[in-house]
C-alpha positions in Angstrom: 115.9 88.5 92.7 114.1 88.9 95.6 112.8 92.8 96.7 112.8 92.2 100.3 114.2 90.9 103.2 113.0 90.2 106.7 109.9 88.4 106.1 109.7 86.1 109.5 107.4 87.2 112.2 109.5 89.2 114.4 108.6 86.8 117.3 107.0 83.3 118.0 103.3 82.9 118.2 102.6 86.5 116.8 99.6 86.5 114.7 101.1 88.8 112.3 104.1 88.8 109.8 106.5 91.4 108.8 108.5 92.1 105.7 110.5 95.0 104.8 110.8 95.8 101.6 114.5 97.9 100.2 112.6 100.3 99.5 112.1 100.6 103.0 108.1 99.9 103.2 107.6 97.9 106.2 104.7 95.4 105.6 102.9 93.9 108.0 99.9 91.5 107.5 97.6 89.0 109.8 95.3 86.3 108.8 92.2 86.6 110.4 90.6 82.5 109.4 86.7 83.4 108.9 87.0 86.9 107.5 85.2 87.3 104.0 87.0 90.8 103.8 90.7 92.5 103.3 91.5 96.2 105.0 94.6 97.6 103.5 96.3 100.3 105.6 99.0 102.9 104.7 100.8 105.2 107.0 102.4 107.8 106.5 104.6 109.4 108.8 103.6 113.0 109.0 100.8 114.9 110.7 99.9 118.4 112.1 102.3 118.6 114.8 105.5 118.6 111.5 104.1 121.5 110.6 105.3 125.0 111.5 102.7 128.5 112.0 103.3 129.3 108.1 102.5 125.5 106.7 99.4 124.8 109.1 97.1 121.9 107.6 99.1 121.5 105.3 98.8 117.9 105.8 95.7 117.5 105.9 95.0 119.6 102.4 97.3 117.1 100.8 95.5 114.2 102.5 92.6 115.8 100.7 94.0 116.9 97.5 95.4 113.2 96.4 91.7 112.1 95.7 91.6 114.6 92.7 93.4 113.0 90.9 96.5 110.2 90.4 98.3 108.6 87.6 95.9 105.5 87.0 93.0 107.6 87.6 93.2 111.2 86.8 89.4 112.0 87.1 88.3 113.1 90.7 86.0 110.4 91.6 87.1 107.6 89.4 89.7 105.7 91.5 86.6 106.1 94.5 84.4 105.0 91.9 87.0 101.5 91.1 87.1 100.4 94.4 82.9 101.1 95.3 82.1 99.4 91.9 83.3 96.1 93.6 81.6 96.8 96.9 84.4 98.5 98.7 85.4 101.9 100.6 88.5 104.1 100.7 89.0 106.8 103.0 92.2 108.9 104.4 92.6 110.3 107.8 95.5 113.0 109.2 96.2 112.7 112.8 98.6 114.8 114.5 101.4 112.1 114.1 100.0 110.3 110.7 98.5 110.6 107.7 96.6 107.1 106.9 95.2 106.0 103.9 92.5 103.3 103.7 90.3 100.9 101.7 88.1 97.7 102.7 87.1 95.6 100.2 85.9 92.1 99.7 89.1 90.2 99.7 89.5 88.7 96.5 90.2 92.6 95.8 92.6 93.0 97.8 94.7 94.0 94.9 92.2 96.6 93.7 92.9 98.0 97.6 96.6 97.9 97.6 96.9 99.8 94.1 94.3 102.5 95.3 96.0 103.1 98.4 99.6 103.2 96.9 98.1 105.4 94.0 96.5 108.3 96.4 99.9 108.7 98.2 102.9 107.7 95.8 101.0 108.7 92.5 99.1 112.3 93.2 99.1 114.6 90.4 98.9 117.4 92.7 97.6 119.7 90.2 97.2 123.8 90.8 93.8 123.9 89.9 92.7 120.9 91.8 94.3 123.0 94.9 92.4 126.2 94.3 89.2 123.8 94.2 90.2 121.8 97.2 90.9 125.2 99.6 87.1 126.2 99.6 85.9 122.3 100.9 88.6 122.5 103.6 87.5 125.9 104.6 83.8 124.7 105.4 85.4 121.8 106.9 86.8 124.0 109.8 83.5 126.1 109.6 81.7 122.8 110.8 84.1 121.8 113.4 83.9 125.5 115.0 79.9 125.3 114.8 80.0 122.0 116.6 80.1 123.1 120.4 80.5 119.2 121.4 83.7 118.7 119.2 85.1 122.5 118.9 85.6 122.5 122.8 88.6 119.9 122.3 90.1 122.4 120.1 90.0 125.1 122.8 91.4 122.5 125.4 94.4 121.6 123.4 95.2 125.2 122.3 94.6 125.8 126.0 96.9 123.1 126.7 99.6 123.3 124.7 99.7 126.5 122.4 101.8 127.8 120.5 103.4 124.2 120.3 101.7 122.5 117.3 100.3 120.3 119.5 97.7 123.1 120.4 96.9 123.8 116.7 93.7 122.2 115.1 95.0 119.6 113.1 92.9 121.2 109.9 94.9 124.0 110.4 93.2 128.0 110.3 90.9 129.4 107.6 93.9 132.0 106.6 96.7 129.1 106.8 94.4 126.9 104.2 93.7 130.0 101.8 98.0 130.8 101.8 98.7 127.1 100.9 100.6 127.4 97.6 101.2 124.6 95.1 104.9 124.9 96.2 104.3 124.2 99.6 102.0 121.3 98.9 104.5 119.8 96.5 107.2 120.4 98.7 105.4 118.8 101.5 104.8 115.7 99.5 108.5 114.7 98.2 109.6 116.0 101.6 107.0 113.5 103.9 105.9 110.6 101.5 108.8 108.3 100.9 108.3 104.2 101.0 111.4 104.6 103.4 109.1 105.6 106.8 105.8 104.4 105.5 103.9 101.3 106.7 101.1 99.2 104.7 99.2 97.0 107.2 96.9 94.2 105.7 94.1 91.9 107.4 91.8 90.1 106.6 91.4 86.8 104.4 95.0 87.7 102.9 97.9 86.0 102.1 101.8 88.0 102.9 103.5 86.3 100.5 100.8 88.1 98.0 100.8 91.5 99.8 104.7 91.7 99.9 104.9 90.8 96.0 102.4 93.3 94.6 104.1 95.8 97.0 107.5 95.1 96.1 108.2 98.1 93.5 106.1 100.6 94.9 108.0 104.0 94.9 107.1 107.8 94.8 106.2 108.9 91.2 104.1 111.9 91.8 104.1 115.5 90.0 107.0 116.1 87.7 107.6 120.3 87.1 110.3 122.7 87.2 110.3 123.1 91.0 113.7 123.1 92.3 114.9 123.4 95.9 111.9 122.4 97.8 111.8 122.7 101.5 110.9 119.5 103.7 108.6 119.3 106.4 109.6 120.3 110.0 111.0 117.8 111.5 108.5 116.8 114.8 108.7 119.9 116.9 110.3 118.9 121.0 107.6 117.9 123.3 105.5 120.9 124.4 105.5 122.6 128.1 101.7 122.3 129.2 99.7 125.2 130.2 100.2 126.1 134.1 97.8 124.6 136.3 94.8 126.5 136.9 95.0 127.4 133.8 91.3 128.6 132.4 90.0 129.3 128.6 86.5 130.5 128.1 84.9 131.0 124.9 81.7 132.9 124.8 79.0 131.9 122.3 75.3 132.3 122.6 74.4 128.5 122.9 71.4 126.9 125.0 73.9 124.4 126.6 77.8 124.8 127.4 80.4 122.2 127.3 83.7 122.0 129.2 87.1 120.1 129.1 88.4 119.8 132.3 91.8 117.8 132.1 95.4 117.4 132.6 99.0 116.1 131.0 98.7 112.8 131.1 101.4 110.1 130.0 103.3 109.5 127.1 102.5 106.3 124.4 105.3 104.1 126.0 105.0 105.2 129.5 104.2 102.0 131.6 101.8 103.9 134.0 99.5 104.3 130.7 97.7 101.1 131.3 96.2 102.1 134.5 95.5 105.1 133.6 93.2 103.6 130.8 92.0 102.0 133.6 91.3 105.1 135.5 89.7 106.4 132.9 87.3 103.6 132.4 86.5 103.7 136.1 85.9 107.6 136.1 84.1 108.2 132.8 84.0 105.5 130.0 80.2 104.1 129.8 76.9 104.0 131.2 78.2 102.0 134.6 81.0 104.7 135.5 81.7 107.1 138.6 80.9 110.1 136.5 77.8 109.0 134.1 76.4 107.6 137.5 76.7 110.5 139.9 76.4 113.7 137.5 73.9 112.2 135.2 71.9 109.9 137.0 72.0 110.7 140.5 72.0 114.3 140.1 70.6 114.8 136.7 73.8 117.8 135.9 74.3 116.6 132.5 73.2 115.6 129.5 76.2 114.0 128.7 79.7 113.1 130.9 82.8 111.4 129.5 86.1 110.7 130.2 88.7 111.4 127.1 93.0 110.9 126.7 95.4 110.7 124.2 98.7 109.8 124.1 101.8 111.1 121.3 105.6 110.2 121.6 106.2 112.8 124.1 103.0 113.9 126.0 99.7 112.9 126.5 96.6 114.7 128.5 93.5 113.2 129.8 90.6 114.4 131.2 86.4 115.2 131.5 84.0 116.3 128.5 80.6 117.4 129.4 77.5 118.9 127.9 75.3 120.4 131.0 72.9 123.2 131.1 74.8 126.7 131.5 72.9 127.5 135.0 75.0 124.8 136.7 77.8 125.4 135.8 79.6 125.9 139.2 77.7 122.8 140.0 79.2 120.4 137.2 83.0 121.9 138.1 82.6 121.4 141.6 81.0 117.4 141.5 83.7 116.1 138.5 86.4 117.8 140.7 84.9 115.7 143.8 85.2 112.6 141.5 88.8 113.5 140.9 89.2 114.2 144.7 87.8 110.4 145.7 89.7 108.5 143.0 93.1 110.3 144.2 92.0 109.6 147.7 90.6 106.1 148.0 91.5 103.1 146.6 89.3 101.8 143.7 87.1 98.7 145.2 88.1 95.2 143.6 84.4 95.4 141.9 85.1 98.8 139.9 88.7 97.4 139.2 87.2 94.6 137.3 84.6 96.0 135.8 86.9 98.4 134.1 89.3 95.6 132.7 86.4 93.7 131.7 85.1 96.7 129.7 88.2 97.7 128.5 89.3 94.1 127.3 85.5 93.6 126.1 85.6 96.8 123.8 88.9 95.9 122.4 88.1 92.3 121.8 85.0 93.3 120.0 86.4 95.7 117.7 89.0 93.2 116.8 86.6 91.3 114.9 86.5 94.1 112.2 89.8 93.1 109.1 89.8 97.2 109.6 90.3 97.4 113.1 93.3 94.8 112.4 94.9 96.4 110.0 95.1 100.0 111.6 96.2 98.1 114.8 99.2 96.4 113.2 100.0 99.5 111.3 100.0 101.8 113.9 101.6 99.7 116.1 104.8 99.0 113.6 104.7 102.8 113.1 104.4 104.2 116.6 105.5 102.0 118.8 109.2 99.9 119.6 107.2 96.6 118.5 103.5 95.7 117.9 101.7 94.6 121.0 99.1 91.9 120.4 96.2 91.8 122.2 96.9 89.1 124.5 99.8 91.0 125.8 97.6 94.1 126.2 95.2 91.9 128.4 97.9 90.7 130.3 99.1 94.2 131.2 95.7 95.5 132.0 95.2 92.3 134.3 98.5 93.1 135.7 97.3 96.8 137.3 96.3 96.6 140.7 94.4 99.2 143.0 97.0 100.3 144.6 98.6 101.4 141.3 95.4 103.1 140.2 95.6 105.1 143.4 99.3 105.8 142.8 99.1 106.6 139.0 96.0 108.9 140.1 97.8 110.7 142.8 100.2 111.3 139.7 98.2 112.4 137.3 94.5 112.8 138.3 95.1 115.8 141.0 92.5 118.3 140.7 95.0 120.5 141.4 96.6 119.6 138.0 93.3 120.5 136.6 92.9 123.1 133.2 89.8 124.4 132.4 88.3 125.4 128.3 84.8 126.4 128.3 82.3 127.2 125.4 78.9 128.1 126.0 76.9 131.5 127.1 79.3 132.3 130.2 80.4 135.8 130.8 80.9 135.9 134.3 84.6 134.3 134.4 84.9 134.7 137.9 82.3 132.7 138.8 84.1 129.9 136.7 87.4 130.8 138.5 86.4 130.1 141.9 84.5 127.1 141.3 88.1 125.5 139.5 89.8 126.8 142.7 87.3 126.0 145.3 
């Protein structure tokens, strides 16, 4: 008898093939001829923004807390230690929609990277004195995030942006959220989130389906057995969040020799159709060595060290906007020439030359990490888990090539006001004013 059903490409002259299993695991694979490697990629759908004040990180401890130990290998290190001893990695990631586990190995052991990933997240002992171990590394974790200016000032930014919607919570969760977690609550969260029923295992590489969708084909939660009864479930995904008003400002003094701001905006939602110009935008304003920011703050006016445009994108909301590392004396300086930037590109229409230099880097970049089985494989998967239908890349090109100037002036107009902008600053600043009037110039 056969365990699954639906194992025809969804559509003609897709690259990649899709089977889903009773148990409800979607599997989607693609070939890729000339690859000496296999990536294996399971998602699981749960992240930070599931989680409610009381349970913060608690996806992430669990993401961490599987690797201590699972049924086939109940010593911490030794399932790590199967899959390097044949030249391979494995690796798990939360995000604020998914939890992802990983493992690249050379792909005649492909089956040594399916049974590790399906053994860290249906097979975790999940034991209490692997947790009281575990809370310590995750609260040095945080430590290192906070005492990185570069990366902590995200954090600010999305609180900024979004607090108290989980959305604005560091995906890690807080120092006194990790020390609470109780083995209840990390048990709970498990039987609750990790069910074959919502997860997806992308493969790619030098793979073949058939093979993927056989050795997956009984795979099923069998994870800690106790005398826990009545478990809650994770929060189902909290409504989409009200931003921060415009205006809105967030300054976090530390005694640092450079500062570093986000200065963004909401910006679209996954499936909104304007997000392909607005990846455009960004490229244009902020993404590499040949953009309108990196040009005129760095290299033109030597205000920076370092100038970037950033974005995301979740179900509901998105934000976008400018990172940059500059020396603290200019700060009015920095404000004042990326709000100028946003000022032109809502303004003017992008010249035909800028407009195809973005597509060509954009389509460049995305071609070129396609090349990688791992790149595949998380592309597939997060596409079958995320989206209505997986886009290939073609299509994505086509879309891109499909934006015109005039839509990057309207979509800018939309989205790309400065008077839509938000401010989070870290850095030796304590005269706010000064930071004020320079954002409301």
């Amino acid at each position: 008898m056969t365990a699954s059903v639906a194992s025809a490409p969804a559509r003609a002259n897709e690259p990649h093939q899709r089977t889903v299993q009773r148990g409800g695991l979607r599997v989607v694979t693609q070939a890729l001829p000339g690859a000496r490697s296999a990536s294996v990629v399971l998602l699981v759908p749960v992240g930070s923004r599931h989680e409610d004040d009381a349970h913060a990180g608690l996806s992430h401890l669990l993401e961490h807390l599987v690797f201590k130990g699972t049924r086939a290998h109940p010593e911490a290190g030794s399932l790590s230690q199967m899959v390097e001893g044949i030249g391979g990695s494995v690796n798990a990631s939360t995000d604020r929609e998914l939890t992802v586990f990983s493992a690249k190995v050379p792909a005649e052991h492909v089956r040594v990277a399916l049974e590790a990933v399906s053994e860290l997240a249906l097979r975790p002992l999940l034991r209490r004195a692997d947790l009281s171990a575990e809370k310590p590394i995750i609260v040095d974790e945080i430590r290192m995030y906070v005492d990185s200016p570069s990366d902590h000032v995200f954090t600010l930014f999305d609180q900024m942006l979004y607090a108290p919607h989980p959305l604005g919570r560091e995906i890690a969760g807080t120092i006194g959220s990790v020390r609470r977690a109780t083995h209840r609550g990390v048990v709970a969260h498990w039987r609750g989130a990790y069910r074959t029923s919502g997860m997806v295992l992308a493969v790619a590489g030098a793979i073949d389906h058939d093979d993927v969708v056989q050795a997956s084909a009984e795979w099923m939660p069998d994870g800690p057995i106790d005398d826990l009864e009545d478990l809650p479930t994770p929060s189902p995904s909290a409504p989409a969040p009200t931003p921060a008003p415009a205006g809105s400002l967030r300054v976090s003094h530390r005694r640092l020799s450079q500062g570093n701001l986000c200065l963004g905006m909401p910006g679209v939602a996954r499936d909104d159709p304007d997000r392909w110009a607005l990846d455009l935008l960004g490229a244009v304003l902020g993404d590499g060595m040949g953009s309108r920011l990196f040009l005129d703050l760095r290299e033109r006016r030597s205000l920076v060290y370092d100038v970037s445009t950033f974005g995301a994108s979740y179900v509901d909301v998105g934000s976008i906007g400018v990172h940059a590392g500059f020396d603290p004396e200019d700060v009015e300086r920095v404000i004042g020439a990326i709000l100028e930037q946003l000022d032109r590109i809502c303004a003017d229409r992008v010249t035909d030359a800028e407009l195809n230099r973005a597509r060509a880097y954009t389509r460049g970049r995305l071609e070129l990490r396609m090349e990688d089985s791992g790149a595949v494989a998380g592309w597939i998967g997060t596409g079958e888990a995320l989206l209505p239908r997986i886009l290939t890349v073609e299509e994505v090109i086509e879309r891109l090539d499909a934006v015109t100037a005039d839509d990057l002036l309207r979509v800018a107009q939309r989205v790309l006001d400065p008077g839509y902008a938000r401010l989070a600053m870290l850095g030796p600043f304590r005269s706010r004013a000064r930071i004020e009037r320079a954002l409301r110039r």
